[in-house]
MIDOSE-1310 file (N, C-alpha, C; in nm, 2 decimals, decimal comma, always signed):
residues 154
xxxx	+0,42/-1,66/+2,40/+0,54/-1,61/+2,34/+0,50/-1,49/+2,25; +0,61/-1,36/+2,28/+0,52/-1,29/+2,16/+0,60/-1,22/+2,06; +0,56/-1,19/+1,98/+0,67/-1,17/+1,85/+0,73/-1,02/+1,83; +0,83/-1,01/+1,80/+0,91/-0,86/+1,77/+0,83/-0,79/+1,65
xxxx	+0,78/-0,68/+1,65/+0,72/-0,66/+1,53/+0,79/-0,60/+1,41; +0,96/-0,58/+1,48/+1,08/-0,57/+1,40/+1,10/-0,65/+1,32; +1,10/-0,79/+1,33/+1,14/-0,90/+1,27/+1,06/-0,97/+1,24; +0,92/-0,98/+1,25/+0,86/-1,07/+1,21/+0,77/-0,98/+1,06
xxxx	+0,78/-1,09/+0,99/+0,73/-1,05/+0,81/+0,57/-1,02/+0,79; +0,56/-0,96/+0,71/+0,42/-0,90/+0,69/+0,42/-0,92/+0,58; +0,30/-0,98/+0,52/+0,27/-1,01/+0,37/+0,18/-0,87/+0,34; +0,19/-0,78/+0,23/+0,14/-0,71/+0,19/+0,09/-0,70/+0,03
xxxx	-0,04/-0,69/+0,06/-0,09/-0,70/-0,11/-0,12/-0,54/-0,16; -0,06/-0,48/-0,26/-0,09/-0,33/-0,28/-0,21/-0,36/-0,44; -0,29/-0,33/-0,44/-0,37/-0,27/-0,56/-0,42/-0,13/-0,56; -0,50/-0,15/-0,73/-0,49/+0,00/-0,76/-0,65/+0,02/-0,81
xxxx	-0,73/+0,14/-0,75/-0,89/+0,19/-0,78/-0,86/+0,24/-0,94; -0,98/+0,23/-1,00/-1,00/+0,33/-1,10/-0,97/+0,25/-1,22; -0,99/+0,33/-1,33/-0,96/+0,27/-1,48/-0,82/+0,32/-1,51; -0,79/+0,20/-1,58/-0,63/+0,18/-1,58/-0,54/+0,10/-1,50
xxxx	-0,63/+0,01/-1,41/-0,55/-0,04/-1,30/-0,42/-0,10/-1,34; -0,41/-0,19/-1,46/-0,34/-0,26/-1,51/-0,20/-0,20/-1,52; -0,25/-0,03/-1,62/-0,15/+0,02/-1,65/-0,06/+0,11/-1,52; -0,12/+0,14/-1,42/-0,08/+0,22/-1,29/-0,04/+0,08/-1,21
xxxx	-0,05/-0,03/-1,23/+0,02/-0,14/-1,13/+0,18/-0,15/-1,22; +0,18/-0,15/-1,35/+0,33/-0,14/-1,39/+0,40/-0,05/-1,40; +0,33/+0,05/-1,37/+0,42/+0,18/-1,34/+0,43/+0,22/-1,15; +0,35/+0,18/-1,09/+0,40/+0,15/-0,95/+0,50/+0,02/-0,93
xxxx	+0,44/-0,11/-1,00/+0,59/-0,21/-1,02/+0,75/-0,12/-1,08; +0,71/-0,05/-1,17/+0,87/-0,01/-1,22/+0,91/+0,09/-1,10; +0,84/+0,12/-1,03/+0,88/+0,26/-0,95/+0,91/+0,20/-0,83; +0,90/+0,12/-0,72/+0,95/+0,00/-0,67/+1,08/-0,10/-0,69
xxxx	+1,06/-0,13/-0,81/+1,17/-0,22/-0,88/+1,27/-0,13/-0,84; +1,27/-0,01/-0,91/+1,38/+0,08/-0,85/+1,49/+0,07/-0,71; +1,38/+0,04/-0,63/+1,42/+0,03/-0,49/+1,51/-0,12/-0,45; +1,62/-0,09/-0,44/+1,75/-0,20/-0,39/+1,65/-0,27/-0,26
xxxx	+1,62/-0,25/-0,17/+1,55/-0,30/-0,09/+1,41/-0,39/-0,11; +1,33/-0,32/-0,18/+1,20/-0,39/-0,23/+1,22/-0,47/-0,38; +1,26/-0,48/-0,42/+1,31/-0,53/-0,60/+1,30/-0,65/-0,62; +1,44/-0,72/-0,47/+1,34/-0,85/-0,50/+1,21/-0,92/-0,44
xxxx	+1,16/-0,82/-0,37/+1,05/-0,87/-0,29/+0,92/-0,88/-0,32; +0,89/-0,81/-0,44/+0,81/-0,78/-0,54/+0,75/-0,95/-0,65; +0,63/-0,94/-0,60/+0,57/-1,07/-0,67/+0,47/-0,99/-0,73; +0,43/-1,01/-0,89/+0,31/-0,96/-0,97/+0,22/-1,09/-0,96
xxxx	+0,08/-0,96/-0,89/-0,05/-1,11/-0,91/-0,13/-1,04/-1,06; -0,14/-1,19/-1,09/-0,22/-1,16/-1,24/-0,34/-1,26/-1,27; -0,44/-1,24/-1,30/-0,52/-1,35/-1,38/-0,49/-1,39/-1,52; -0,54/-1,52/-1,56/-0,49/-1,57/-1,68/-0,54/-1,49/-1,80
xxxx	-0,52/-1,50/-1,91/-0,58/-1,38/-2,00/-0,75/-1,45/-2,00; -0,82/-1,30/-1,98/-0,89/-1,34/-2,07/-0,95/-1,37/-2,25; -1,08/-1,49/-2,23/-1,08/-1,50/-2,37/-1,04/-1,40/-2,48; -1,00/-1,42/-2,62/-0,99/-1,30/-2,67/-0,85/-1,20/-2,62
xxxx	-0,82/-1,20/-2,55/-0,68/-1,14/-2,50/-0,59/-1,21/-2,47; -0,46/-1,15/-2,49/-0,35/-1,17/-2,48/-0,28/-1,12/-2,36; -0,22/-1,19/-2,27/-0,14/-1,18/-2,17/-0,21/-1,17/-2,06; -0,16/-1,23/-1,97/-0,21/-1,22/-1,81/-0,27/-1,09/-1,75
xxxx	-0,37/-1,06/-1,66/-0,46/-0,93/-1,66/-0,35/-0,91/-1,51; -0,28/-0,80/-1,48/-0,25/-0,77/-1,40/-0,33/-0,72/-1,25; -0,34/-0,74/-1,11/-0,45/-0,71/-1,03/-0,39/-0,67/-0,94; -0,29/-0,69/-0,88/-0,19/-0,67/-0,74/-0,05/-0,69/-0,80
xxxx	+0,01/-0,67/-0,64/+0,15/-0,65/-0,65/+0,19/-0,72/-0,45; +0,23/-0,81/-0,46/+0,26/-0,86/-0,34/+0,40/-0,86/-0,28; +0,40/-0,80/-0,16/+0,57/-0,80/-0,10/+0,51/-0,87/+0,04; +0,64/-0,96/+0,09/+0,64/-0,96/+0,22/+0,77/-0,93/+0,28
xxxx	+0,76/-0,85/+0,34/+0,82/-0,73/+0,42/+0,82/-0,73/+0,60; +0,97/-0,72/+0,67/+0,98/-0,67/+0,78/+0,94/-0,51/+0,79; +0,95/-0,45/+0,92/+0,92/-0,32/+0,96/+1,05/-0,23/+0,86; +1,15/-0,27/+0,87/+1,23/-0,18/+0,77/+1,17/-0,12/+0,61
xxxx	+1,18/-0,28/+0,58/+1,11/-0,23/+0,41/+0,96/-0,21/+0,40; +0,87/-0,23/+0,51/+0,77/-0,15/+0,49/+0,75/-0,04/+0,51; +0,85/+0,03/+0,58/+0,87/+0,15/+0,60/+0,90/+0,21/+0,46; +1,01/+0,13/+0,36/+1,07/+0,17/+0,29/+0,95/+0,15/+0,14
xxxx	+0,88/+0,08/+0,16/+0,75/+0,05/+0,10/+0,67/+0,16/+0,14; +0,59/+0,17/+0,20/+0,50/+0,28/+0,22/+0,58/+0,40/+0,17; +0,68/+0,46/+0,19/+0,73/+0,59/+0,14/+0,76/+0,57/-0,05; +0,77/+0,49/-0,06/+0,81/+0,47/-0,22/+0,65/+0,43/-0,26
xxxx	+0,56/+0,43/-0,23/+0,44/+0,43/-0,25/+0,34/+0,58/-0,23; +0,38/+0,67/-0,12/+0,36/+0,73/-0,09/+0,41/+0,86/-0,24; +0,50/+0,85/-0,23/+0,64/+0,93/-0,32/+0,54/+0,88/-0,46; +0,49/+0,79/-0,54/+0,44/+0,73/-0,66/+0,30/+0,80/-0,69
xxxx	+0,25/+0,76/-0,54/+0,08/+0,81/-0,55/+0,10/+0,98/-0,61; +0,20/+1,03/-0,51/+0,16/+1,22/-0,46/+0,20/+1,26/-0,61; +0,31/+1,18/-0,69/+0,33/+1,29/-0,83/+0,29/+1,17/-0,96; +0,21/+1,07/-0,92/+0,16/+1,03/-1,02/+0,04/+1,09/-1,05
xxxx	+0,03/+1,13/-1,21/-0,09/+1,18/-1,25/-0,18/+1,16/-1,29; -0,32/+1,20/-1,26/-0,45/+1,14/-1,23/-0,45/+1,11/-1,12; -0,56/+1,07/-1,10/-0,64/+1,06/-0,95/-0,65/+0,86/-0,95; -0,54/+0,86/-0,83/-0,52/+0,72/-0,83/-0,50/+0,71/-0,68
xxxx	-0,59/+0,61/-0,65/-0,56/+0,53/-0,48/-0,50/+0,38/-0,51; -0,40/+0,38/-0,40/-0,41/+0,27/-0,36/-0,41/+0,19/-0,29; -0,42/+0,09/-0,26/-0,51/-0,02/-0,12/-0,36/-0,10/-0,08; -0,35/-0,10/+0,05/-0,26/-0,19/+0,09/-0,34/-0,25/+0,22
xxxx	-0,31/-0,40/+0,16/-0,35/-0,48/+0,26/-0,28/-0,61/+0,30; -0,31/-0,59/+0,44/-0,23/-0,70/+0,52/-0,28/-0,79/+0,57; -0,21/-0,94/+0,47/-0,27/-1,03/+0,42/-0,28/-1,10/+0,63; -0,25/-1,12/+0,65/-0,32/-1,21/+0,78/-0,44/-1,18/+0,85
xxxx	-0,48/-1,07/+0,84/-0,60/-1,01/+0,87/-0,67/-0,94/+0,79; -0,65/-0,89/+0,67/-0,71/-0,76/+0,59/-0,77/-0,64/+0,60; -0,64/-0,62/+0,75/-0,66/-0,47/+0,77/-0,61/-0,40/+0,59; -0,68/-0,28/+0,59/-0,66/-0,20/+0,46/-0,62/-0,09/+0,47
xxxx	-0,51/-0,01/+0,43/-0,48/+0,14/+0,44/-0,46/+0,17/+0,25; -0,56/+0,31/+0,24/-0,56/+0,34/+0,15/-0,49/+0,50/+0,12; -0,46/+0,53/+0,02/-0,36/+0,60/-0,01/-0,40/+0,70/-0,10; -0,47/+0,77/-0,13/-0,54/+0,86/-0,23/-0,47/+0,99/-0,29
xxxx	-0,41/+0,96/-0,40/-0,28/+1,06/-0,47/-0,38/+1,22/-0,44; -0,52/+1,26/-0,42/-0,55/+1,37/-0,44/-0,54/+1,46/-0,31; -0,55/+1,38/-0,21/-0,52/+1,41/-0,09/-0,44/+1,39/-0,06; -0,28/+1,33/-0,08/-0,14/+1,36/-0,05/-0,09/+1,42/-0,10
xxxx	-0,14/+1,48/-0,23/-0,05/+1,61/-0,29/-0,10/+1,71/-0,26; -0,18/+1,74/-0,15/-0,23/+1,85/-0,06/-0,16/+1,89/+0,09; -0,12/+1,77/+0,09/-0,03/+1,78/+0,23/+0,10/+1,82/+0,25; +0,16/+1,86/+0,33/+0,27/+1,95/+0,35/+0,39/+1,82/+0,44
xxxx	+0,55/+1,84/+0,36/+0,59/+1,74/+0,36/+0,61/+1,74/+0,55; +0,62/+1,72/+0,66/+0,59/+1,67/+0,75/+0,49/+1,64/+0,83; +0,37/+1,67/+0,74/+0,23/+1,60/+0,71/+0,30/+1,43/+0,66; +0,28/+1,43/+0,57/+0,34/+1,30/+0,47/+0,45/+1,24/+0,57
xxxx	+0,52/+1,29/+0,62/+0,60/+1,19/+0,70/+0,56/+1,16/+0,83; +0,47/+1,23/+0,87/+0,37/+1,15/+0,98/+0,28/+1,05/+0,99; +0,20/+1,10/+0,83/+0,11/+0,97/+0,78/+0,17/+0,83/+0,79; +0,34/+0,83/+0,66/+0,40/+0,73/+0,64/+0,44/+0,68/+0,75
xxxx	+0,45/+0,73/+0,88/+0,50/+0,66/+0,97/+0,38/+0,58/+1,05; +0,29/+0,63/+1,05/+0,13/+0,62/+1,09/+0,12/+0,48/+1,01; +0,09/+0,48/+0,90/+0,06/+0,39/+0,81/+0,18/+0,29/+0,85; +0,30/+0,28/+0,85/+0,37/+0,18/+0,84/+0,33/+0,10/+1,01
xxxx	+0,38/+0,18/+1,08/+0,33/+0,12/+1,21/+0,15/+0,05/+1,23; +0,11/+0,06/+1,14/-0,04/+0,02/+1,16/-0,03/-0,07/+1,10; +0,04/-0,14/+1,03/+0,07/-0,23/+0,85/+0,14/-0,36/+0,93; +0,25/-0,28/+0,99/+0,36/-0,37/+1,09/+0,29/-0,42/+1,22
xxxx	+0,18/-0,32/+1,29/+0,13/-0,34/+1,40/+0,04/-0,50/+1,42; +0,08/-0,55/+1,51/+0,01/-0,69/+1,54/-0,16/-0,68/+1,57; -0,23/-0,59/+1,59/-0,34/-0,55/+1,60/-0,43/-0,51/+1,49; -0,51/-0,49/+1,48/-0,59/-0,45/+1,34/-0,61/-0,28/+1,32
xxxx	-0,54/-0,23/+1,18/-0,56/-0,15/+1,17/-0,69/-0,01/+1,22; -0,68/+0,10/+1,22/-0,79/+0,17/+1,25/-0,87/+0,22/+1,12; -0,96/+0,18/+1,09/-1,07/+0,16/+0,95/-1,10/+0,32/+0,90; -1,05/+0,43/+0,94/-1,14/+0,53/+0,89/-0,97/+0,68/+0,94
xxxx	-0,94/+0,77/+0,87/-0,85/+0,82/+0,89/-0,95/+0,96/+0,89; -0,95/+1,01/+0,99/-1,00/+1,19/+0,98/-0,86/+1,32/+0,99; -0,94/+1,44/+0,99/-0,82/+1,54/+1,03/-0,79/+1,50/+1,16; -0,84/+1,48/+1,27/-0,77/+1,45/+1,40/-0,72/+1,34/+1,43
xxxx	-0,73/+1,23/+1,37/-0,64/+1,11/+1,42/-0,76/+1,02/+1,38; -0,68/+0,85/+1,38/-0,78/+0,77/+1,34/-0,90/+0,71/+1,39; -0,99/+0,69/+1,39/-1,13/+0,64/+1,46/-1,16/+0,50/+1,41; -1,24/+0,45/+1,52/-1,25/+0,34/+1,50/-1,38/+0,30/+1,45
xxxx	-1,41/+0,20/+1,34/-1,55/+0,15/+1,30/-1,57/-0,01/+1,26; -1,69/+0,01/+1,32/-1,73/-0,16/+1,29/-1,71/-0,19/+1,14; -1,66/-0,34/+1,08/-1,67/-0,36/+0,96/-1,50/-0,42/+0,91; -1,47/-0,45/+0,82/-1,32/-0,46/+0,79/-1,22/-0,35/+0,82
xxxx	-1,10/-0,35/+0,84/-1,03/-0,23/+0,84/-0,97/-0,19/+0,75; -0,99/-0,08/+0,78/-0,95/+0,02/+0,64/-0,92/+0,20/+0,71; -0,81/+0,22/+0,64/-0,75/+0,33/+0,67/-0,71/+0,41/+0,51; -0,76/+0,50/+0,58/-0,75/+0,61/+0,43/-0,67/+0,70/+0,48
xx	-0,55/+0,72/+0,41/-0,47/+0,84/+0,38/-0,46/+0,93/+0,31; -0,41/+1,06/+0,33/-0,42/+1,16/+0,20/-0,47/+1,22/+0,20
């Protein structure tokens, strides 16, 4: 039997590279929250504080999502990375397998907007896709490599 990839849910874990992660995962949470569609789907992952500190260490941000709101996900992620400032990536990964597509704000605020809406569609279909991501994104299309998958955008 085999599944609609319309309808069937995709757990997705988004984190964030670099220093500041904490503070760029609440400002991608508030920029999301925004979204009527994603708002309530939005789970914060945190570690407990460490010693000496106060409050839970923020690390991810977990949605599980049909092909609609990942679509609607990836563009509201897309849209966060390209005019957020500093140089920030971020990792989305799809928790049943750990394919990875990465998202690198230096390299999508280079791209020309029907660039970006080919990526986003690229990326959503790969995220939604029942198959394992393609690990490596070049100018000509994605290539395939031994190892985890991972897809870089941008």
């Amino acid at each position: 039997m085999t599944t609609d990839p319309l309808t069937e849910q995709v757990g997705l874990t988004l984190t964030l590279d670099g220093a500041g992660t904490a503070d760029g995962l609440r400002g991608l949470h508030a920029a999301l929250d925004e979204n009527e569609q994603l708002s309530p789907l939005i789970e914060v992952l945190s570690h407990p504080p460490a010693e000496g500190r106060m409050g839970p260490e923020l690390w991810g941000l977990h949605l599980p999502v049909h092909a609609e709101e990942a679509l609607a996900l990836v563009y509201a992620v897309t849209a966060w990375v390209r005019y957020t400032t500093g140089d920030v990536t971020v990792r989305i990964k799809r928790d049943k397998d750990g394919a990875e597509v990465s998202l690198d704000g230096k390299r999508l605020r280079k791209k020309a907007v029907h660039e970006l809406r080919a990526s986003v569609e690229r990326i959503t279909e790969q995220l939604t896709a029942q198959t394992p991501a393609p690990t490596e994104e070049s100018g000509d299309g994605p290539a395939q490599v031994p190892g985890p998958s991972t897809t870089r955008e941008g």
